[in-house]
N, C-alpha and C positions, 0 to 999 in steps of 0.2 A: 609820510605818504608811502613812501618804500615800505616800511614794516607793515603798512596795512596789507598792501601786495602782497608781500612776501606771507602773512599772515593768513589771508585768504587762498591762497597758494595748498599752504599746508591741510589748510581745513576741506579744501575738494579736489585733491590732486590722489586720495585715494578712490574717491569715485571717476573721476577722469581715464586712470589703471585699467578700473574694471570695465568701463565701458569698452576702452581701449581693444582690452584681450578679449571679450567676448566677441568684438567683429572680428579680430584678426582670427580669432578661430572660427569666425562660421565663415569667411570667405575662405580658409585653410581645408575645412570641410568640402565646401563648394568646389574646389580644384580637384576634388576625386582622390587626396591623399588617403585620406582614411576610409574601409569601409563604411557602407552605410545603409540600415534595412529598408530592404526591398519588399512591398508586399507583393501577392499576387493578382491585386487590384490594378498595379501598376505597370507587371510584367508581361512583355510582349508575350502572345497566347503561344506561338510558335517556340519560345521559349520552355513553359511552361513543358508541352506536349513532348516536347527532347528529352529535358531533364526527366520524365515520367516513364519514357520507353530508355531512358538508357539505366533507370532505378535496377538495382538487383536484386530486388525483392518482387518483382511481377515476372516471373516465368513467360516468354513468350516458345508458339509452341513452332517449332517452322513448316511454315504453309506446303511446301514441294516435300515431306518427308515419302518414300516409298518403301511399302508392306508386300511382304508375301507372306499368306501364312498360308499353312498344308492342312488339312483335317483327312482323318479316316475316315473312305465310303465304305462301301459294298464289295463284295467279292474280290476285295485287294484290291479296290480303285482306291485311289485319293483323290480331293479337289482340293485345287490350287489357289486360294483369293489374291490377286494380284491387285495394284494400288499405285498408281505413279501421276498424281494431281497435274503436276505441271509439265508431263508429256501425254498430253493425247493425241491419242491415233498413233501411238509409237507402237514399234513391233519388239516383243520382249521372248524370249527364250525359255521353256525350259526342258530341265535335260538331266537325265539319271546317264553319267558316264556318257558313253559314246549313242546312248539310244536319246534323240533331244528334236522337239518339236517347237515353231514356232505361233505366235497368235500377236495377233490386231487389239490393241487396246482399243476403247470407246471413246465418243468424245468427251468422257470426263476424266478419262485414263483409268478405266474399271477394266476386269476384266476375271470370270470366275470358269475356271477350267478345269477337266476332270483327265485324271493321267494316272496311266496305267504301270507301274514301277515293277521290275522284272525282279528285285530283289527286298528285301524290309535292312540289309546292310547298307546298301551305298545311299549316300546322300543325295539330295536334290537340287540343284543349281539351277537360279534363276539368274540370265544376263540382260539386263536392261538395256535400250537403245545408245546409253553412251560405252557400252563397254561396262559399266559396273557389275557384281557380282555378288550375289547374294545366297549362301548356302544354307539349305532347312533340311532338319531331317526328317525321315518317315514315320510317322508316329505306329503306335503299336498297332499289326494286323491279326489277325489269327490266326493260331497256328497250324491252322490248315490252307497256308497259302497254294494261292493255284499256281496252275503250269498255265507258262506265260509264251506265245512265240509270238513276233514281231517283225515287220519290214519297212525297213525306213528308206525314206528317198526326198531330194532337193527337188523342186520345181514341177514340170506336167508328173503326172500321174502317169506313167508307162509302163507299169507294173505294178501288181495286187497277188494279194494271197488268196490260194483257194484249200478249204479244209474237207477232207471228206470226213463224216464222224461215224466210226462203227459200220464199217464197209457199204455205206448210204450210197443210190446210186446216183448218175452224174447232177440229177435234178437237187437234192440235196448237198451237192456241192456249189452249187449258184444258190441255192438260199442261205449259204455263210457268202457271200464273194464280198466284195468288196462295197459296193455300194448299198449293200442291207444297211437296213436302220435298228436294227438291234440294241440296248443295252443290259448292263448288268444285271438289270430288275429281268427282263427277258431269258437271260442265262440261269438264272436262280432257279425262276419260274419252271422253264423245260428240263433242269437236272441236267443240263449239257452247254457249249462252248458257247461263245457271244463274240464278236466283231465290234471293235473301239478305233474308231480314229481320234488319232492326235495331231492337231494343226488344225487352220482358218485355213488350208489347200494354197495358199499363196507365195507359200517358203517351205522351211522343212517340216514334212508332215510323215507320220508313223501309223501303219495298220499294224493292229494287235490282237492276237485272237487269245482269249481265253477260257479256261477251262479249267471253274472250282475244282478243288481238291476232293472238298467234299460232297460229291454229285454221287448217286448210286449207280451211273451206268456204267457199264462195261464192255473192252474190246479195245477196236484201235481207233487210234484215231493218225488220218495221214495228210501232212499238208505238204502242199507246191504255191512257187511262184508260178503267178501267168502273167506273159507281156504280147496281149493284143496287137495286131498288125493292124495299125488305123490311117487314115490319111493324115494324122499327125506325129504317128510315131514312124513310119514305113521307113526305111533307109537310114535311122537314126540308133545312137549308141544309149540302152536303159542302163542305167549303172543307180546300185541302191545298196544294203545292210541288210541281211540277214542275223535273227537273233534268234536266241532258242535256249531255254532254265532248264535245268534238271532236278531232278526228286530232293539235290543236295543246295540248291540255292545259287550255283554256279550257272554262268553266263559267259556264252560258246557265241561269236560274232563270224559272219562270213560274208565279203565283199561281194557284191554280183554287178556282173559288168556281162551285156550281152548285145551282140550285135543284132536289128531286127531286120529283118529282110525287107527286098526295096517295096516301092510301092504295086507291082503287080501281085501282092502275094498279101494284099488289103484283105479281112475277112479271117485269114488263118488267126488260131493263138499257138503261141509255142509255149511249154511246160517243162516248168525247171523241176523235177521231184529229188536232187539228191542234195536240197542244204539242207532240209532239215529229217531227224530222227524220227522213228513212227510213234505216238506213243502209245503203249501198250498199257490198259487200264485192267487190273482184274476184280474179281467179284470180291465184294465187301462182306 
């Protein structure tokens, strides 16, 4: 009886083994020791969508990046394409040196602007509403840049350039003032000076008057500051920038700081004529 056991033993004690270790290893499996495939039938979708944006092979592009780029206008203007998706309505900066205008992005933070650069050297800087700063240079102009003068100033308007051109009398000194709608196409058009504002008028904004190089007319041409005695400026201190290029490319800046008389003397304008140079144009 025993050797039949023991004999029976022998003859199914190697299938007994196997059975043995094939459970112990699928419940070895089952405990999560060893890896085991995953398809994506199975895998949580959230999963899935992780592992695929943190892939290194799909470039993602980032959605807030900000652009400024510069192109060459007309009679030595440039436009400014300005770009900041994820600040709109922000107020952005820009600024050749110390001559620097501000503007209102849109509500999708667009914003395309035309600026009038006193020289084709110095670069352009754009500073975005957190302080960043972005510098582009002026692309190529011709090399008959015009003569450029300019007054800049922070907040109201209490002060404007007025141009006489070619001993014009006073009536053609208010058809340049300040609030003409002029531009460059206009200045080409007449062979003589144009009137550019820079700025949305709600921060720093810059009057620029210019006058291609190559125009045919000739003589002088003579500009002043006017600072209007209004019921809003009367008794108040205009403080602004004076700017003004020469034949040589150089940029000559002068402070203006003026006291305006009180409010009885509403109606006057007072005329600044000695910041800037006359310029003296002769025959071609």
């Amino acid at each position: 009886m025993t050797y039949l056991i023991a004999r029976s033993w022998r003859r199914y004690s190697p299938v007994l083994m196997t059975l043995f270790a094939a459970f112990a290893c699928g419940h070895f499996m089952q405990g999560g020791a060893l890896p085991t495939a995953v398809t994506t039938a199975d895998a949580p979708r959230d999963a899935i969508v992780g592992a695929a944006l943190a892939s290194p092979n799909i470039p993602s592009a980032p959605i807030c990046a900000r652009t400024a780029r510069v192109e060459a206008g007309i009679a030595g203007m440039v436009r400014v394409v300005l770009s900041d998706p994820c600040s709109p309505a922000s107020r952005v900066e820009v600024a050749q040196g110390r001559l620097a205008a501000d503007w209102q992005l849109d509500a999708a933070g667009q914003r395309l602007v035309s600026f009038a650069p006193l020289n084709a050297e110095t670069p352009l800087t754009v500073t975005w509403s957190d302080g960043t700063v972005t510098t582009q240079t002026i692309p190529d102009l011709p090399n008959d840049a015009p003569f450029r003068d300019a007054l800049a100033w922070s907040g109201p308007a209490f002060l404007s350039l007025a141009v006489e051109e070619f001993g014009a009398p006073d009536a053609a000194t208010e058809y340049l003032a300040a609030d003409t709608k002029f531009t460059a196409w206009d200045g080409r058009e007449r062979s003589g000076g144009f009137m550019t504002i820079l700025g949305d008028g709600l921060g720093q904004t810059v009057q620029v008057y210019t006058f291609p190089n190559n125009a045919s007319s000739k003589g002088v041409i003579r500009l002043a500051v006017q600072a209007p005695v209004t019921m809003q400026s009367c008794g108040r201190m205009a403080e602004g920038t004076a700017f003004q290029t020469d034949a040589f490319g150089r940029v000559m800046a002068s402070d203006v700081k003026v006291a305006l008389p009180e409010c009885d003397a509403i109606g006057q304008t007072l005329v600044l004529r000695n910041l800037f140079r006359d310029l003296r144009l002769a025959a071609r």
